[in-house]
MIVO-196701 format. One record per residue (C-alpha): residue in three letters; y, z, x; residue number from 1. Coordinates in steps of 0.1 Angstrom, whole numbers. Layout:
<atoms>
(atom 'ALA',(Y,Z,X),NUM)
...
</atoms>
This chain:
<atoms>
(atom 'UNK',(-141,-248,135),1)
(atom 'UNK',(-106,-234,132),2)
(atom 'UNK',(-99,-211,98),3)
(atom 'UNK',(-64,-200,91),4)
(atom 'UNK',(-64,-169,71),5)
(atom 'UNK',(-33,-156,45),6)
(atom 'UNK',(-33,-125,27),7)
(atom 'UNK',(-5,-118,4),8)
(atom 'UNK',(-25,-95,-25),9)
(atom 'UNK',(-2,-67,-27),10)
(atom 'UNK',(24,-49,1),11)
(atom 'UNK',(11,-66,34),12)
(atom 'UNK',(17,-101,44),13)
(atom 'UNK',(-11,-111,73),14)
(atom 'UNK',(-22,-143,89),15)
(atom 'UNK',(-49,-149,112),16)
(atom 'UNK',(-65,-173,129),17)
(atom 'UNK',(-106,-174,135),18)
(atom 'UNK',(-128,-199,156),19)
(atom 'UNK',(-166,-200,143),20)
(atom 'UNK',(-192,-195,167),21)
(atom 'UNK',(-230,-213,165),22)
(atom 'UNK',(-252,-187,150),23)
(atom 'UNK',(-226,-161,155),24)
(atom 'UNK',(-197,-139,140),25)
(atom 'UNK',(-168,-161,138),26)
(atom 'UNK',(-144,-148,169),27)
(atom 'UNK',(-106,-133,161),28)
(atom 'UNK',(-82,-155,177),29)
(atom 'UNK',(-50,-139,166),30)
(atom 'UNK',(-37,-121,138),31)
(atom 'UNK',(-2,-106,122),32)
(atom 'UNK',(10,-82,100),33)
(atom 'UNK',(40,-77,83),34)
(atom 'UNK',(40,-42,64),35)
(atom 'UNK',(64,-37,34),36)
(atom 'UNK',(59,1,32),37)
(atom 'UNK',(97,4,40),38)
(atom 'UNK',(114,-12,15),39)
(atom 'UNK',(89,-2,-11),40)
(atom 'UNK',(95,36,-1),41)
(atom 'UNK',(130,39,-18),42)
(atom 'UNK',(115,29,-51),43)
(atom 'UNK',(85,55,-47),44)
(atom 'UNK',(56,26,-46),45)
(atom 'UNK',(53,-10,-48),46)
(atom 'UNK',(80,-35,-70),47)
(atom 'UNK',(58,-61,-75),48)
(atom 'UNK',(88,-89,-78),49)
(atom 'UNK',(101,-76,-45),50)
(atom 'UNK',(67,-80,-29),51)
(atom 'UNK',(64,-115,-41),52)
(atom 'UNK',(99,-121,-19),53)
(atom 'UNK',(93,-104,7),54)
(atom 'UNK',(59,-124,12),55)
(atom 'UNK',(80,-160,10),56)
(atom 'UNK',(101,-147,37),57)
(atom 'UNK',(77,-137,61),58)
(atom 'UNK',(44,-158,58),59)
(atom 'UNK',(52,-190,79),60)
(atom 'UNK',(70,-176,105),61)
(atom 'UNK',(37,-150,105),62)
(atom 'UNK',(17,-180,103),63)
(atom 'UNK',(38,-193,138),64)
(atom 'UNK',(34,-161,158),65)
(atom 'UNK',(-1,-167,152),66)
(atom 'UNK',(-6,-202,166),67)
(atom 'UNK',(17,-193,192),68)
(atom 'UNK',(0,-162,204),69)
(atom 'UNK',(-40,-182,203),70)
(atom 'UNK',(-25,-213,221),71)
(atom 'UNK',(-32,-231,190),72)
(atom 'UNK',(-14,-260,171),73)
(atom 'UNK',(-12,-263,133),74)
(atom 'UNK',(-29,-297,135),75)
(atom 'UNK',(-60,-278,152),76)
(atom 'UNK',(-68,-262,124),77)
(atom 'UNK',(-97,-274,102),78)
(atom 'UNK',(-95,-251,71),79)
(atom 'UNK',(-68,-230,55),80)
(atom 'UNK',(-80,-198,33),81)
(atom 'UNK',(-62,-173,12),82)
(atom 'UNK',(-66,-146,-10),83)
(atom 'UNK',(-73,-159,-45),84)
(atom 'UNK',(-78,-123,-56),85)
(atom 'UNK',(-71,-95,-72),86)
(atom 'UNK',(-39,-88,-64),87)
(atom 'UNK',(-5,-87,-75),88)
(atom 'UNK',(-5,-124,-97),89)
(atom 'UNK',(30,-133,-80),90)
(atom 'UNK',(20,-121,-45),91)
(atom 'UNK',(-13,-137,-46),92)
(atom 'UNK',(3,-175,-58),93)
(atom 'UNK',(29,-170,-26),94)
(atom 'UNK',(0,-170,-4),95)
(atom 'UNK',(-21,-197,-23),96)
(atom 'UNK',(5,-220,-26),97)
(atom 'UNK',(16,-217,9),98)
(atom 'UNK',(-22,-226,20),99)
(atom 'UNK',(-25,-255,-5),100)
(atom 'UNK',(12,-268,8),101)
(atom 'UNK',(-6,-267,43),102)
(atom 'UNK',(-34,-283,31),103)
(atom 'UNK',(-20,-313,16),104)
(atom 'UNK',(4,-316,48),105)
(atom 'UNK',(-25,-314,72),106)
(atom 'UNK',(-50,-331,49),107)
(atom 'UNK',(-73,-304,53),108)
(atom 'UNK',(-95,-282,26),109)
(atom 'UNK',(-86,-251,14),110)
(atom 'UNK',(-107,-222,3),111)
(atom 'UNK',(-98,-194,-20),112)
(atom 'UNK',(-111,-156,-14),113)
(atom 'UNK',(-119,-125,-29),114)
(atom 'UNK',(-97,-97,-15),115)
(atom 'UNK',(-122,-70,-16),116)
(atom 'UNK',(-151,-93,6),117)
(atom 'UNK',(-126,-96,32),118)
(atom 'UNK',(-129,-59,34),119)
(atom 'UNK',(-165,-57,28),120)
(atom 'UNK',(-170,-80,60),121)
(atom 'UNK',(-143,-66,79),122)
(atom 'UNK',(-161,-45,102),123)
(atom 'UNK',(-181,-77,113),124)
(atom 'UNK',(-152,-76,132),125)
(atom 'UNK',(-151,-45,154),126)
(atom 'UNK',(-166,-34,185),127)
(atom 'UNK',(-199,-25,166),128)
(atom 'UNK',(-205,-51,139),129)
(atom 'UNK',(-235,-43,109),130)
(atom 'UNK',(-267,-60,103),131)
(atom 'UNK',(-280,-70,70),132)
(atom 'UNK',(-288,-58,47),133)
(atom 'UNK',(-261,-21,42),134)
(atom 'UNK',(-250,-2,17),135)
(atom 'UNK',(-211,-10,14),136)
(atom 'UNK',(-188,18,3),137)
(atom 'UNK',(-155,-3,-8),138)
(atom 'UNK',(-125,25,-8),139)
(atom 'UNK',(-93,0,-10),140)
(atom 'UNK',(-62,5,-36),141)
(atom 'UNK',(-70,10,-70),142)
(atom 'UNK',(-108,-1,-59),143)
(atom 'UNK',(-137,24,-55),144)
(atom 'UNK',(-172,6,-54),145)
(atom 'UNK',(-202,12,-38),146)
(atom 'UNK',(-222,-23,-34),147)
(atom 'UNK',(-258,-29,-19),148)
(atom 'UNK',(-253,-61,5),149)
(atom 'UNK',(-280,-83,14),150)
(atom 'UNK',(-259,-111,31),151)
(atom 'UNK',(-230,-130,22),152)
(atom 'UNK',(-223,-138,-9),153)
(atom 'UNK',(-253,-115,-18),154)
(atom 'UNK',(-239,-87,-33),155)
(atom 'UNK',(-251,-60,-62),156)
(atom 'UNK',(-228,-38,-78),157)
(atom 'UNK',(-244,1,-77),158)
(atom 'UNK',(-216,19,-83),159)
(atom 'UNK',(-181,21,-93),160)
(atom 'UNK',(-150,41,-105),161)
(atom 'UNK',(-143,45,-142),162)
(atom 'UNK',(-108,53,-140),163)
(atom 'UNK',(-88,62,-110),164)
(atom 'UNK',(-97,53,-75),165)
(atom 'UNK',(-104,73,-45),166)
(atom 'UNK',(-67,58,-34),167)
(atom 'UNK',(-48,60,-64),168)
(atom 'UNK',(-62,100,-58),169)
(atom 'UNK',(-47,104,-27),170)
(atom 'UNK',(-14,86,-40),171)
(atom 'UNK',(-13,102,-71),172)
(atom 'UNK',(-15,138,-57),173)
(atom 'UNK',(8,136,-30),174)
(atom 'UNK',(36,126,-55),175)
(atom 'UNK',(23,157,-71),176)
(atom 'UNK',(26,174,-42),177)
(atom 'UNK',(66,159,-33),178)
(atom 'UNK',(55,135,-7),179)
(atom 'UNK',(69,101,0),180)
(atom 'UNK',(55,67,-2),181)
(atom 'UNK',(26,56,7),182)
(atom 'UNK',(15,87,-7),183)
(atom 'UNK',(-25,88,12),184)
(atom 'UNK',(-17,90,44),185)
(atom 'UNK',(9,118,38),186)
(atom 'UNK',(-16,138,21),187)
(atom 'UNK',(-42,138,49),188)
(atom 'UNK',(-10,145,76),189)
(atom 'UNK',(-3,174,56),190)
(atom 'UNK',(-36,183,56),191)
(atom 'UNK',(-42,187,90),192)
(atom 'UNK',(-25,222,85),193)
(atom 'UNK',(-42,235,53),194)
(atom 'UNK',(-74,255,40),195)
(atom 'UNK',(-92,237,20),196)
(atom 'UNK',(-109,267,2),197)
(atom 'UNK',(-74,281,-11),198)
(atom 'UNK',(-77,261,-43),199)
(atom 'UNK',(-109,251,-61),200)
(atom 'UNK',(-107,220,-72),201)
(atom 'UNK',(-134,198,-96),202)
(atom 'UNK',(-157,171,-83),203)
(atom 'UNK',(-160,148,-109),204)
(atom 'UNK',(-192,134,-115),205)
(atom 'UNK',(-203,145,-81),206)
(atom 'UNK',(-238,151,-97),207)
(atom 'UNK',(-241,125,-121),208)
(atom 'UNK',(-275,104,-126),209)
(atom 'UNK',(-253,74,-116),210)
(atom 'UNK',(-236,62,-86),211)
(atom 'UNK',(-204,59,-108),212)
(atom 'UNK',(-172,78,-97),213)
(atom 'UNK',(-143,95,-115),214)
(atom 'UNK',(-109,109,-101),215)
(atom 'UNK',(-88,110,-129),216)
(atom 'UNK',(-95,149,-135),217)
(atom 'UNK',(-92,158,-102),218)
(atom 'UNK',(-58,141,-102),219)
(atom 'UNK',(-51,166,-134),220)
(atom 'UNK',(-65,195,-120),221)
(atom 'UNK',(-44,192,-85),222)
(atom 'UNK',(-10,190,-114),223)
(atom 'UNK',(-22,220,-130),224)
(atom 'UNK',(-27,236,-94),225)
(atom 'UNK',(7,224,-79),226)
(atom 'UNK',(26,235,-115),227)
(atom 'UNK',(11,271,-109),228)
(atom 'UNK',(29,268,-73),229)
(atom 'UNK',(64,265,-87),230)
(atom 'UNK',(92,248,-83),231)
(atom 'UNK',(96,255,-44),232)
(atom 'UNK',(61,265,-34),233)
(atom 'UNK',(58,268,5),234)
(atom 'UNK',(54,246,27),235)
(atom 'UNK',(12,265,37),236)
(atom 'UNK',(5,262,0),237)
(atom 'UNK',(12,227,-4),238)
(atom 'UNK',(-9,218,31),239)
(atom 'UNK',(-33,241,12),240)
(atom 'UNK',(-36,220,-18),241)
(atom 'UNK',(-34,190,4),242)
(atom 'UNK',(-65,195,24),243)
(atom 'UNK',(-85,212,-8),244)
(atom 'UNK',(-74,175,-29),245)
(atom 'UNK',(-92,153,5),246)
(atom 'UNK',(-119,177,7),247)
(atom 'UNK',(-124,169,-27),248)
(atom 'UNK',(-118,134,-27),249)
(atom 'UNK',(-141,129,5),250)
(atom 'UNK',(-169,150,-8),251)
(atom 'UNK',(-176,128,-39),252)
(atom 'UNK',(-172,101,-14),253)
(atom 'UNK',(-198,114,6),254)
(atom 'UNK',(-219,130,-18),255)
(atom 'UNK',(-220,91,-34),256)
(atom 'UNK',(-228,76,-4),257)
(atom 'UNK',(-256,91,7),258)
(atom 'UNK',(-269,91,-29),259)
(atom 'UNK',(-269,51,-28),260)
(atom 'UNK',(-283,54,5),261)
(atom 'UNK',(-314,72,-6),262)
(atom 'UNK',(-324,51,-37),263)
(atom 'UNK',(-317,11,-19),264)
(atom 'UNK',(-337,30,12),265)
(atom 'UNK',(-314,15,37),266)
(atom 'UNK',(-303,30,66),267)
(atom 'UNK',(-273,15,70),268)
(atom 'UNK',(-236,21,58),269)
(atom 'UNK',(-203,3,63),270)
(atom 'UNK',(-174,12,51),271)
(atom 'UNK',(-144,-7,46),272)
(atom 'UNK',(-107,-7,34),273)
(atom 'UNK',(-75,14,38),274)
(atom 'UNK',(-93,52,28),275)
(atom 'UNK',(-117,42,54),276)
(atom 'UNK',(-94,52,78),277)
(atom 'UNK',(-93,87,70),278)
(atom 'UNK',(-102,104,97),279)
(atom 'UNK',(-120,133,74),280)
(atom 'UNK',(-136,112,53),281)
(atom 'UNK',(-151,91,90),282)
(atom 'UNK',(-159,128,100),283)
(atom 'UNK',(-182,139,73),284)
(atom 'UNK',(-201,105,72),285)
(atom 'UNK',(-204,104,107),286)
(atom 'UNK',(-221,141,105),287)
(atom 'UNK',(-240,132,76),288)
(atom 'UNK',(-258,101,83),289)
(atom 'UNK',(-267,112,122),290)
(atom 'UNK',(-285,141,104),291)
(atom 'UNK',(-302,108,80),292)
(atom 'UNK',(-307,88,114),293)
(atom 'UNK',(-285,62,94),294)
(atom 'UNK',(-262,41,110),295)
(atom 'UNK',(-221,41,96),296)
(atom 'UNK',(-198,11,107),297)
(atom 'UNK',(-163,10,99),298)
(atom 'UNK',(-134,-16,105),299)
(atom 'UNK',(-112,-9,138),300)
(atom 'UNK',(-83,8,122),301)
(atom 'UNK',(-56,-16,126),302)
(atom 'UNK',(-79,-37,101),303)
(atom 'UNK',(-84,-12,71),304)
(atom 'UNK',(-55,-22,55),305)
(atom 'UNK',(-51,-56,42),306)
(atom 'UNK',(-49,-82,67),307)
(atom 'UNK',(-53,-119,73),308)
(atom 'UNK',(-78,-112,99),309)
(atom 'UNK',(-104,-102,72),310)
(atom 'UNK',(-96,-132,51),311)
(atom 'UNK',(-101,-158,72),312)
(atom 'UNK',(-130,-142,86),313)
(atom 'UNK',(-152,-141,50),314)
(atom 'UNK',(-139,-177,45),315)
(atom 'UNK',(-156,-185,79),316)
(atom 'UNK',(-187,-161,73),317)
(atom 'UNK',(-189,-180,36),318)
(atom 'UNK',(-186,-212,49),319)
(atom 'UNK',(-218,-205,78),320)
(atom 'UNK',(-237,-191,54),321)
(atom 'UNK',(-232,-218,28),322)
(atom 'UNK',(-222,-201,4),323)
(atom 'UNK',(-192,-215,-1),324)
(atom 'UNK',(-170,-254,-2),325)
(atom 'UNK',(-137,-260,15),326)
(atom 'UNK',(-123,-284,-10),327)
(atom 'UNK',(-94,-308,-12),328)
(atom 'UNK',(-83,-299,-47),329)
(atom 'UNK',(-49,-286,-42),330)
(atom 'UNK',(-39,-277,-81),331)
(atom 'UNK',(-42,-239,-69),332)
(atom 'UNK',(-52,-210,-94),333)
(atom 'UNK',(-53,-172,-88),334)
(atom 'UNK',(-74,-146,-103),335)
(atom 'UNK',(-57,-111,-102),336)
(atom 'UNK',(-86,-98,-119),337)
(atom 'UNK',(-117,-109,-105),338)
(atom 'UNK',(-150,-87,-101),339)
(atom 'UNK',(-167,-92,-65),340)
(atom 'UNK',(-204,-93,-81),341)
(atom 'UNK',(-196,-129,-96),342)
(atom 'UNK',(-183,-145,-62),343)
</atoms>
């Protein structure tokens, strides 16, 4: 069976194409990316009317490269999946209606999916692919969960944000800090170069009873810090503050981890979306859990952000496992809020 992915949740139009295998993970045929990072950059993050645009323009001829590049026609394929959610409401209905358009053209079902399982599964796809059941630390956008995950579809919500997210963090601060957009990826450039003992910074609710997480105060207290700088503080003082705001940001994350780790008893982590490809935060997991004897899996980097390779790969994993239907009905809806627990 042939799956045709699309992902158009936010700034990144993918499309992939998967083949499932008997009693196996589905195989990555092919897969593009189109990033919108540079004409978001001149409005400092992401116009959400522009992104719905952009994602008409690019998705079919994405969707040909694809086909092209796995020796594949469009009549081979045997069902079409999208994102369904969350997501950007306009993005989300240029990918769904494009899939349902296909659908009705080829005569084949469609199935919508939750953005956030296609990075929970993700590193099913990489050179060292998880076993059930993990702990799943979920690290994508304005998303900061930590789920126990039994199989799929079988997930339990042990953890989660409360206000900002470990991403909106990183964003947040390097704005603070003058850098351009995307923010998170500047930030841990920058701090490369830094201490990050110069500033002390707050973990919040590092040592909470919960497995809950909070960044909104540390987003405060790295303002407070960069206003005491000045207006032109040096270039080692912001790197400074840069590397103090990921230590900070990757020590909760840590700190959270291995928490969740100890009271499920599993000895097994994946992590999975676009801060998973922080090289600190892969650092300090990576030194933590061999001292734990527990095993970490990640997505191969070119997958951590979003991409039609993970979408089309839980649609193929859901449909294996049963725990889904591929269905004809082509009156499409999207759900720009939609809470991964209830899929």
């Amino acid at each position: 069976m042939l799956v045709l992915g699309i992902e158009s949740s936010c700034d990144e139009t993918g499309v992939a194409l998967v083949r499932t295998r008997e009693g196996g993970v589905p195989q990555l045929l092919g897969h593009a990316l189109h990033s919108q990072i540079e004409m978001h950059r001149a409005y400092g993050g992401v116009v959400p009317e522009l992104a719905s645009r952009d994602h008409i323009r690019r998705v079919l001829p994405l969707a040909r490269e694809v086909l092209a590049s796995s020796s594949a026609a469009l009549a081979d394929v045997d069902v079409v999946a999208y994102t369904r959610g969350p997501g950007l409401a306009g993005a989300l209905l240029v990918g769904s209606g494009v899939a349902c358009a296909l659908g009705v053209a080829l005569s084949r079902p469609v199935l919508g999916v939750h953005h956030l399982e296609g990075h929970l599964l993700s590193p099913f796809l990489s050179a060292d692919p998880p076993e059930f059941p993990f702990v799943a630390l979920l690290v994508s956008g304005g998303h900061t969960q930590l789920m126990r995950v039994d199989g799929v579809g079988r997930y339990e919500l042990l953890g989660e944000t409360i206000d900002d997210a470990a991403g909106e963090a990183f964003d947040k601060s390097a704005k603070l800090l003058g850098l351009g957009y995307p923010g998170g990826p500047q930030l841990a450039r920058m701090a490369e170069y830094g201490d990050p003992q110069a500033f002390e910074l707050p973990r919040p609710l590092m040592h909470s009873p919960n497995l809950d997480f909070s960044f909104a105060g540390l987003k405060t207290a790295v303002w407070t810090a960069s206003q005491r700088l000045g207006s032109q503080p040096c270039e080692q003082d912001r790197a400074n503050l840069a590397a103090a705001t990921q230590q900070a940001i990757v020590d909760v994350l840590v700190h959270k981890s291995l928490k969740a780790l100890k009271a499920t008893g599993l000895k097994r982590l994946v992590v999975a979306g676009g801060v998973g490809a922080n090289a600190a935060l892969r650092a300090q997991l990576d030194a933590q859990c061999a001292k734990r004897r527990v095993r970490v899996h990640y997505p191969e980097l070119h997958l951590c952000t979003d991409n039609g390779a993970m979408i089309a790969l839980a649609a193929a994993m859901r449909l294996q496992a049963g725990r889904a239907e591929a269905v004809r009905d082509y009156a499409f809806d999207v759900k720009p809020r939609w809470d991964l627990a209830s899929v």
